[in-house]
C-alpha positions in Angstrom: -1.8 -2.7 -0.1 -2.0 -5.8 -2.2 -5.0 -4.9 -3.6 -4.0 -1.7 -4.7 -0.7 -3.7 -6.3 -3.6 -6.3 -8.0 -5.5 -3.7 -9.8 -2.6 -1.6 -11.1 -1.5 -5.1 -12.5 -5.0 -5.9 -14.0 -5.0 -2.5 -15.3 -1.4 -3.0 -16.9 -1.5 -5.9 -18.1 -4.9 -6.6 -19.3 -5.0 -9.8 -16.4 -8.2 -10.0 -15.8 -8.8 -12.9 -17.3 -6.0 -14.2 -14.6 -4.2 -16.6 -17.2 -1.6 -19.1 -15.6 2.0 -18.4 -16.8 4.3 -21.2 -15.6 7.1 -20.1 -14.5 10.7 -21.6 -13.7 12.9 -20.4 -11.0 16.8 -21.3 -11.5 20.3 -20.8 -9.3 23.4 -22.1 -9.7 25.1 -23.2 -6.3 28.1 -24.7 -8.2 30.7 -23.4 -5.6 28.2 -22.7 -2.9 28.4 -24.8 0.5 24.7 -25.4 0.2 22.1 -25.6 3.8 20.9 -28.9 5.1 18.2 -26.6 5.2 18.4 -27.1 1.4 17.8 -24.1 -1.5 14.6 -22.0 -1.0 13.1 -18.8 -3.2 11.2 -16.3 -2.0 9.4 -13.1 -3.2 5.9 -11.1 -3.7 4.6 -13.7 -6.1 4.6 -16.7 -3.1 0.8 -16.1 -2.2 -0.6 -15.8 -6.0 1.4 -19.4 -6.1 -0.5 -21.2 -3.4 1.8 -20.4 -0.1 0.5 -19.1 2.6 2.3 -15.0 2.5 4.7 -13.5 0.5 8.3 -13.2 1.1 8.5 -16.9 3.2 11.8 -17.7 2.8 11.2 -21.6 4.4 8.4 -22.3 2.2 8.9 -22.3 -1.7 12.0 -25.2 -1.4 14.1 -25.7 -4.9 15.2 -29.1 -5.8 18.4 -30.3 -7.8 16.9 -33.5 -9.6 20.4 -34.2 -11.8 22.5 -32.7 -9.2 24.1 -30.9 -11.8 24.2 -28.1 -9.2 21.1 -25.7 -10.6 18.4 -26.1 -8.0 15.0 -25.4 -10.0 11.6 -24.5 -8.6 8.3 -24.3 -11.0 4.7 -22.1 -10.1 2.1 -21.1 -12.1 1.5 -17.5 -11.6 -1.0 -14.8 -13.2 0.8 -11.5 -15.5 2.3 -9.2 -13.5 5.4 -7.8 -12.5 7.3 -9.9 -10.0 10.6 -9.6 -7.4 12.8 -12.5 -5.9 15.7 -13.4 -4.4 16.9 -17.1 -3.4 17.8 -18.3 0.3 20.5 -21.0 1.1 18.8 -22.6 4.1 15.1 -21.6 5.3 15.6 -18.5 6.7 17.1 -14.9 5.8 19.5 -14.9 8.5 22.7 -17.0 9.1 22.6 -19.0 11.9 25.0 -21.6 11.8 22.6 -24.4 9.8 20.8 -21.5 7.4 23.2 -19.6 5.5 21.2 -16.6 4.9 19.7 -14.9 1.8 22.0 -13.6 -1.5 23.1 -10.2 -2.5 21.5 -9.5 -5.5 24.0 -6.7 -7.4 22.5 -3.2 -7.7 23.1 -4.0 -11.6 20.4 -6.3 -11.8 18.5 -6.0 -8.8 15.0 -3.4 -8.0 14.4 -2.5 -4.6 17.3 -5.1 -4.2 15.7 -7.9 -5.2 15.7 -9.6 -8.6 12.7 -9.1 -11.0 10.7 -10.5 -13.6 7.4 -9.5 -15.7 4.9 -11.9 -17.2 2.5 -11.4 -19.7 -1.1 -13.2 -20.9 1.4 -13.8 -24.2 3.6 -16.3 -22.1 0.5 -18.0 -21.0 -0.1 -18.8 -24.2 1.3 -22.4 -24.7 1.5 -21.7 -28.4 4.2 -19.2 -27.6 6.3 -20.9 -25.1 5.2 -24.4 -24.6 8.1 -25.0 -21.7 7.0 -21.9 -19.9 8.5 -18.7 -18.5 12.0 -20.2 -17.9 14.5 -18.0 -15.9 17.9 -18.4 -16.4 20.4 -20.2 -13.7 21.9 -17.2 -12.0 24.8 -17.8 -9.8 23.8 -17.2 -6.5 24.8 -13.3 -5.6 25.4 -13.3 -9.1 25.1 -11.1 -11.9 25.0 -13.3 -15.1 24.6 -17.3 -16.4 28.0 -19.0 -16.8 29.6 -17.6 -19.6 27.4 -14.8 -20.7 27.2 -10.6 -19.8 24.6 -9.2 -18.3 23.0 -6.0 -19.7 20.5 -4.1 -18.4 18.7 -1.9 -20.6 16.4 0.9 -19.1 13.9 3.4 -20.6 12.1 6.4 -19.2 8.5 7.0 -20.2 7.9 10.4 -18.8 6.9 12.1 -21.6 4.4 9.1 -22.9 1.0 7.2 -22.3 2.5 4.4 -21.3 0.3 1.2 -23.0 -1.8 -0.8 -20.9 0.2 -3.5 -22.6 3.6 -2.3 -21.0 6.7 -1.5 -22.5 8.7 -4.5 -24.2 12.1 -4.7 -25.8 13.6 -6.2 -28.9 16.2 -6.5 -31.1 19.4 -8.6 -31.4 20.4 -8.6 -28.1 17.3 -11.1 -27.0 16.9 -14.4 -28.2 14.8 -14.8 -30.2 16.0 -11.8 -32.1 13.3 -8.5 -32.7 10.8 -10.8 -31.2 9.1 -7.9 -28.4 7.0 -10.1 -26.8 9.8 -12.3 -25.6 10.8 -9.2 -23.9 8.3 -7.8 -20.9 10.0 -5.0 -19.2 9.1 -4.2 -15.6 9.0 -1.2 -14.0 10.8 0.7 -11.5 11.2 4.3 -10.0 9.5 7.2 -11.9 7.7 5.9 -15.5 11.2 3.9 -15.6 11.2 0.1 -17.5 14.0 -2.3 -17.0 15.1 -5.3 -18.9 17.9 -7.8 -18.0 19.0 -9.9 -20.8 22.4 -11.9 -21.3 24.6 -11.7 -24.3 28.0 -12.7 -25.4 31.1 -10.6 -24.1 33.1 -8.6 -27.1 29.8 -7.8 -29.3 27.8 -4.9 -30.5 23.8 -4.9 -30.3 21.2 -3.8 -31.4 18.0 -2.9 -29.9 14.7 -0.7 -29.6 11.7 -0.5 -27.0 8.2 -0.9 -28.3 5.3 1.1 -26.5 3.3 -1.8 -26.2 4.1 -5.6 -27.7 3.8 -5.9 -31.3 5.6 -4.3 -33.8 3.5 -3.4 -36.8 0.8 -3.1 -33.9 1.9 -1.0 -31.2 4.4 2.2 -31.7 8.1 1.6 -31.5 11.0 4.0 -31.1 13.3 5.6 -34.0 16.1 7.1 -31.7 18.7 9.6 -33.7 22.0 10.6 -32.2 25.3 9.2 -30.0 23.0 6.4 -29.3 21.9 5.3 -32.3 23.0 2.6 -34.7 22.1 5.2 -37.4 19.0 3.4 -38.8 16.9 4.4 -36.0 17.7 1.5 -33.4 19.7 1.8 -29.7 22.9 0.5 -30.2 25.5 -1.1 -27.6 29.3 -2.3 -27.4 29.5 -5.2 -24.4 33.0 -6.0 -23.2 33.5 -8.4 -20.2 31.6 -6.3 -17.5 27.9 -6.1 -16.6 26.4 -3.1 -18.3 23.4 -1.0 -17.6 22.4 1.4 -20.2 21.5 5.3 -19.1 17.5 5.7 -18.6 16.8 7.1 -21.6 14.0 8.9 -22.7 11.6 6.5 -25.1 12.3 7.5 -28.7 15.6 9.8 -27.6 19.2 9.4 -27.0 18.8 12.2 -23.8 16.9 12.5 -20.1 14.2 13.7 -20.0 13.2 17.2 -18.7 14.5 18.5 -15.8 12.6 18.0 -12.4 9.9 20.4 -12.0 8.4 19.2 -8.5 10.0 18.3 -5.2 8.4 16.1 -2.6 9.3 16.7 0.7 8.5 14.4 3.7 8.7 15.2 7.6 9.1 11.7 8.8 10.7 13.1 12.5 7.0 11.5 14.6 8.3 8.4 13.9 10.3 5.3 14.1 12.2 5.4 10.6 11.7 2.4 8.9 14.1 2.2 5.7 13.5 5.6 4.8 11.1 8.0 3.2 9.0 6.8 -0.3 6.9 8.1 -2.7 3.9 6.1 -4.2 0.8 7.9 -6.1 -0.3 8.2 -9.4 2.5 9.6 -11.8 4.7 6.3 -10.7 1.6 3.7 -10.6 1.7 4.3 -6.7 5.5 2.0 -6.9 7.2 3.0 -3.7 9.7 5.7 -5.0 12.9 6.3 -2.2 14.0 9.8 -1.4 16.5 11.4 -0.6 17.5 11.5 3.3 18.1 14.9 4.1 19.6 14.3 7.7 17.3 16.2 9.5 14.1 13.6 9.4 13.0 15.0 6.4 13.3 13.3 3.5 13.0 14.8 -0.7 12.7 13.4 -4.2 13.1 15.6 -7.3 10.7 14.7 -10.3 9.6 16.1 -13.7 6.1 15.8 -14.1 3.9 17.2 -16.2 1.4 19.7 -16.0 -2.1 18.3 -14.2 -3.5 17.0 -11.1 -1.7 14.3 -9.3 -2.6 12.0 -5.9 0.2 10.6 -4.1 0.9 9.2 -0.4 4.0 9.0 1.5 5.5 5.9 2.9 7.7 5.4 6.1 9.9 2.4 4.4 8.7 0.6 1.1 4.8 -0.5 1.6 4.8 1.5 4.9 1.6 3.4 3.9 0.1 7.0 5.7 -3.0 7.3 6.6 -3.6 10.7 4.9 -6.5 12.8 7.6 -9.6 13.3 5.9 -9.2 17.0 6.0 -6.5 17.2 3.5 -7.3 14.2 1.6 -8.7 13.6 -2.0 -10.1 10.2 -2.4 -7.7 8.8 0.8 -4.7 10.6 -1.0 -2.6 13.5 -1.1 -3.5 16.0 -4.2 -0.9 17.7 -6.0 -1.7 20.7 -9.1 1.5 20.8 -11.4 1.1 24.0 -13.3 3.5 25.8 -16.0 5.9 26.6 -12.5 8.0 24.3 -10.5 5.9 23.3 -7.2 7.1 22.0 -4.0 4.8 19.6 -1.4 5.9 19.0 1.8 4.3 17.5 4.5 4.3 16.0 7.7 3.6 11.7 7.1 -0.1 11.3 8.4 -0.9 14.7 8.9 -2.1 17.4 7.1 1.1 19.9 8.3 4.2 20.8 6.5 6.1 20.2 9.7 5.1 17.6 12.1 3.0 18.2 15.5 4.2 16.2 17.9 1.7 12.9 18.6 -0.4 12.9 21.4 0.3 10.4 24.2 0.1 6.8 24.0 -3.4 5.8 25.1 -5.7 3.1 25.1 -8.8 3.3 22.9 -12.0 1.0 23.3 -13.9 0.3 20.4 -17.2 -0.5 19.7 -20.1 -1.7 17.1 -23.6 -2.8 17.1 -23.9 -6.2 15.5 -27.5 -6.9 16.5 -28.3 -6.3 12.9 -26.0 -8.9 11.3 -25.9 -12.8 11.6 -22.5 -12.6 13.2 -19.6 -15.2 11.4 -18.6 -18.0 13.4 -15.1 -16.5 12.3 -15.5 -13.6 14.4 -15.9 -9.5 14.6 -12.5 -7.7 13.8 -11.2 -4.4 13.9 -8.5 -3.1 11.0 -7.0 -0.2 11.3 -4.0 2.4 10.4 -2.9 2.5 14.1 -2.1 -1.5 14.6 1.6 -3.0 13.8 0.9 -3.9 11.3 -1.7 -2.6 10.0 -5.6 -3.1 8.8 -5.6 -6.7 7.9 -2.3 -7.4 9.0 -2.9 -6.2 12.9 -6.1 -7.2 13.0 -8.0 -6.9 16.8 -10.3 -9.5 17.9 -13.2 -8.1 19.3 -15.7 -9.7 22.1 -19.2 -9.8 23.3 -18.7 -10.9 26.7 -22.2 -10.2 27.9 -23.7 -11.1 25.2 -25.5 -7.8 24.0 -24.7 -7.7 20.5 -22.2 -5.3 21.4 -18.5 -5.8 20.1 -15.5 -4.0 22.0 -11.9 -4.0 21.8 -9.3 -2.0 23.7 -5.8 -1.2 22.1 -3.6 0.7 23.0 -3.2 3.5 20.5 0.1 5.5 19.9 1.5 7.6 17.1 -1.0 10.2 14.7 -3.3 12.0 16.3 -5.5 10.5 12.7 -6.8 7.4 12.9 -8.3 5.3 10.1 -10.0 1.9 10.8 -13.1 -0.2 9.6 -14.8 -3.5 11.1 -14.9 -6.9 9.8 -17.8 -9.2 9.7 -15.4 -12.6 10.0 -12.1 -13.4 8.4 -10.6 -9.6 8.0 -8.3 -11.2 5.1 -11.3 -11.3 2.9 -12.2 -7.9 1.4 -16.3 -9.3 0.6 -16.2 -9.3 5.1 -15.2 -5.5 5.5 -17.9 -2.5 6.1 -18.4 -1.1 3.0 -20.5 2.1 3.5 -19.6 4.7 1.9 -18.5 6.7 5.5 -17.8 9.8 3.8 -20.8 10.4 2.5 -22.0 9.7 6.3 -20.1 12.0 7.9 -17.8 9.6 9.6 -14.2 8.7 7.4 -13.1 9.2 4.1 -11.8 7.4 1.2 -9.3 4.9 1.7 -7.4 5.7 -2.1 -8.7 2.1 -3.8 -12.0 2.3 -4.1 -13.7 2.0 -0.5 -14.2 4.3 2.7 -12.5 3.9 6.3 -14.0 5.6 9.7 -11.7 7.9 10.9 -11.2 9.6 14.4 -9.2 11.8 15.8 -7.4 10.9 19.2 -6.8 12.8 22.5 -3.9 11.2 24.1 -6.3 9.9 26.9 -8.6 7.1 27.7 -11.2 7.1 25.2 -14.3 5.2 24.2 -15.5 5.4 20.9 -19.6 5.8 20.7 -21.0 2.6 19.6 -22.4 2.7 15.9 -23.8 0.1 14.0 -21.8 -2.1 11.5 -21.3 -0.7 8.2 -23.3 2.5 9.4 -21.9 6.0 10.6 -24.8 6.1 12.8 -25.2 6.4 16.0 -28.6 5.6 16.7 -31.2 8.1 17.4 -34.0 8.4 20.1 -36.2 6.5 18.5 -34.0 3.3 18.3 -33.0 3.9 21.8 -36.7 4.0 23.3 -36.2 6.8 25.2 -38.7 9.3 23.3 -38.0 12.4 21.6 -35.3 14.5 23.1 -34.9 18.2 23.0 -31.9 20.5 24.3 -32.4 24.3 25.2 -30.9 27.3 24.9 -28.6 26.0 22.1 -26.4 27.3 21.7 -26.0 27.4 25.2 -24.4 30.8 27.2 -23.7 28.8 30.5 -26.5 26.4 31.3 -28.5 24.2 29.5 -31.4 21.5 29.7 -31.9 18.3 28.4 -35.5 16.8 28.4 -35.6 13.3 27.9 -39.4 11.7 28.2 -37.7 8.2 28.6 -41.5 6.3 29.1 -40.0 3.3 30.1 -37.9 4.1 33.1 -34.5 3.3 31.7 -31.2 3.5 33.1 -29.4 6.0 31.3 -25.9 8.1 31.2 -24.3 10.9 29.3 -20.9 11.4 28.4 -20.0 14.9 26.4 -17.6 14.5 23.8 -15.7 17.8 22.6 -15.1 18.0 18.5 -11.4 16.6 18.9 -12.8 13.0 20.5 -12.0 14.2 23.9 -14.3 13.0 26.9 -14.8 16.1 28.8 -17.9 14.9 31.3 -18.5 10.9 31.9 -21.0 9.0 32.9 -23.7 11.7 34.1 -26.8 9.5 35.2 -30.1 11.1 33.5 -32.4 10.0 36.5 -35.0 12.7 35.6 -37.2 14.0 33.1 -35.3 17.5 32.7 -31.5 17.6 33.1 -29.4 20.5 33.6 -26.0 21.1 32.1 -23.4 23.8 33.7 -21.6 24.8 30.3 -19.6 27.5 32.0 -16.4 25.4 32.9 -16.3 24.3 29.0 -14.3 26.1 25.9 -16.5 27.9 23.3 -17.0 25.1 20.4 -18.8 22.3 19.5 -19.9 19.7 21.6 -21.4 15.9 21.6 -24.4 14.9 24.3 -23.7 10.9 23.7 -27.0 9.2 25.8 -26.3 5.3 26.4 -28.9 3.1 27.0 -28.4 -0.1 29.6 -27.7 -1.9 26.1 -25.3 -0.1 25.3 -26.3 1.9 22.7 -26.0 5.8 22.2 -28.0 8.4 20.7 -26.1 11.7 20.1 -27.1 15.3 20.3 -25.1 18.4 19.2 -24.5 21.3 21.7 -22.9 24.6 21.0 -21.2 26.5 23.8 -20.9 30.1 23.3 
């Protein structure tokens, strides 16, 4: 999913242009027993800073140059919004040399970690010629030496949100009513959050800006128990970290109450960190809900009336695969009328309540590649199905007798709805992945960002998926096979049928039928004459596939109906 997190960054921030912000990473270890292992950060912004993944907590060391105690750590990264957390040692868990990774207080912390947002504006040497420069946080700690933290939070609901973000001003950031100095992030539903540090014992004042310029942009008046009276947020900090009530923008209340609960049968599956929401009234941000302690879980949210798409998540970035037959562009749609709605569903399928998965079974894959000039890196198959998944997981695939034909076998537990695509050499590099539109071909759906994934659904047996050729739904037809034109009568067929294959030049060939849920129900029927027959009368009425493979490899395929 980091290219769906790229482009809602691009879109929010206006990055295209992909400006370099430097920014300075700080921690206090005064009082600490520090690693020999030595002072590490980590977080989602590692990669776009040159390390090799995010969240390495060995790789992005710190350094205490005056050993004054604040270990400091300087990247370049583009805008966005960013999370952290620091490491004493080189790994997250304590294990006698490492000391583990800190406990960022709920106070301050999103999803746990601590977080940041950068702008084009800090790139912008004019405006800060030292940088981004994070304060030094004790480590686990809430605040600099000396100051109060305050966290001041603002819900958006009821706005169009600027493409600019939401920024903060006033006299509780230095410099004072200065908004691009402060870049909100967000969190949860159309919620922004801003940690500044203050002085204890003092009253502030403050007010969020709908973009980040006064005199530009819109900015709140607020009237009532949180007003300073003039139309600014005001404040009293004592000596305790404070975080301010989510707010709606330009009010001194929440905002309306929810209107639409989201309901999630996660009980197929190994729970990872609970149920989240993700889609587009929360910039698809992984939302938790609410366990219900029966594998379900729910999140109450007040949306507005219109058309939504969402997707579920078994634990934070844990994304469905949402079946093609209850999909809208790889997603989940929702219609919010005047009424509250409710919309539950199983995760990866399109039931409210889950059907239990078939069996674990192993799956061979297959594409035609005679068409391509093959990388030297490789043929690859992504998928929703791997641990991890797509690029993550990806399976090497083979040509061990040299036919131009790729194949993998995995074995394939979990949904019954599978979503995968092939890569022509490294699959960590988008411009290498199929990108026929598969839908439109009969054979996947949208994958939610822009592109198309195959899709099958699984039996719970052995399986062999028909061979097709890269970055085509195919498969191939008579013609490509050399086999002549082929003809099947009666069809539909009321017990027996005949296939007439004129194959001129003598090949080998064999049929497997195929029912419409993927399920091999005949294999390997040799077609060693001209006219075949076919006894339907063991088979279900339905829809069936005639799959004829060549001694290539390569399969034609031929509808029958059974009456």
């Amino acid at each position: 999913m980091k290219k769906v997190y790229l482009m809602a960054l691009a879109a929010l921030f206006g990055s295209a242009s992909m400006a370099q912000v430097s920014v300075t990473f700080q921690v206090d270890m005064n009082g600490e027993t520090v690693s020999a292992n030595g002072v590490h950060a980590a977080g989602n912004w590692q990669e776009e800073a040159g390390f090799s993944a995010d969240w390495q907590p060995g790789e992005s060391m710190m350094t205490d140059d005056d050993s004054d105690g604040i270990y400091e750590l300087t990247v370049d990264l583009p805008a966005g919004s960013y999370q952290f957390k620091f490491i004493n040692g080189s790994d997250w868990n304590p294990d006698g040399t490492n000391l583990g990774n800190e406990g960022v207080p709920g106070e301050v912390a999103i999803d746990g970690n601590r977080f940041f947002t950068v702008t084009d504006w800090h790139a912008d040497a004019l405006n800060q010629p030292d940088g981004f420069v994070l304060p030094a946080i004790p480590y686990n700690g809430t605040a600099p030496a000396g100051k109060v933290a305050v966290r001041l939070n603002v819900n958006m609901s009821n706005e169009t949100t600027s493409e600019a973000g939401v920024h903060v001003a006033g006299t509780i950031i230095e410099p004072n009513w200065t908004p691009e100095y402060g870049s909100c992030t967000p969190f949860g539903l159309n919620e922004w959050g801003y940690v500044t540090y203050v002085d204890a014992d003092a009253t502030y004042q403050y007010k969020f800006v709908n973009g980040t310029t006064f005199g530009v942009d819109p900015d709140e008046s607020v009237s009532g128990d949180c007003s300073d009276g003039t139309g600014n947020r005001q404040i009293a900090v004592g000596s305790a970290t404070v975080v301010t009530e989510s707010y709606c923008y330009g009010s001194c209340d929440t905002c309306s109450d929810p209107n639409v609960t989201f309901t999630v049968d996660l009980s197929n599956e190994d729970v990872d960190n609970g149920g989240f929401l993700a889609g587009s009234f929360n910039g698809f941000s992984g939302q938790p809900m609410n366990d219900n302690g029966d594998g379900t879980y729910s999140l109450a949210l007040a949306l507005g009336e219109g058309t939504y798409e969402f997707k579920f998540q078994n634990g934070l970035g844990g994304w469905e695969a949402v079946p093609a037959t209850c999909a809208v562009n790889g997603n989940r749609e929702l219609v919010v009328g005047p009424d509250p709605v409710t919309a539950n569903a199983c995760i990866n399928q399109c039931s409210e309540v889950c059907v239990p998965n078939p069996d674990p079974a192993n799956i061979t894959f297959q594409v035609d590649m005679n068409a391509e000039t093959v990388s030297p890196e490789g043929v690859f198959l992504i998928g929703s199905f791997t641990d991890p998944v797509f690029q993550a997981g990806a399976l090497t695939m083979t040509d061990d007798n040299s036919d131009g034909i790729y194949e993998v076998t995995y074995e394939v537990s979990g949904s019954p709805d599978l979503q995968y695509k092939y890569t022509n050499g490294d699959p960590n590099v988008v411009d290498n992945e199929e990108s026929a539109d598969f839908e439109a071909g009969g054979c996947g759906t949208a994958n939610g960002i822009g592109g198309w994934n195959r899709t099958h659904t699984r039996s719970g047996e052995e399986e062999v998926i028909v061979v097709v050729p890269f970055n085509s739904c195919g498969p191939l037809n008579s013609n490509d096979l050399e086999i002549g034109s082929v003809s099947i009568f009666p069809n539909p067929s009321n017990g027996v049928s005949y296939i007439d294959v004129p194959n001129p030049n003598g090949y080998t060939l064999r049929m497997n039928i195929v029912d419409i849920t993927g399920k091999t129900v005949r294999e390997n029927a040799v077609l060693n004459t001209t006219r075949y027959e076919v006894n339907t009368t063991d088979l279900n009425p339905g829809l069936y596939f005639l799959n004829i493979v060549n001694e290539r490899s390569q399969t034609a395929v031929y509808k029958l109906m059974v009456q």
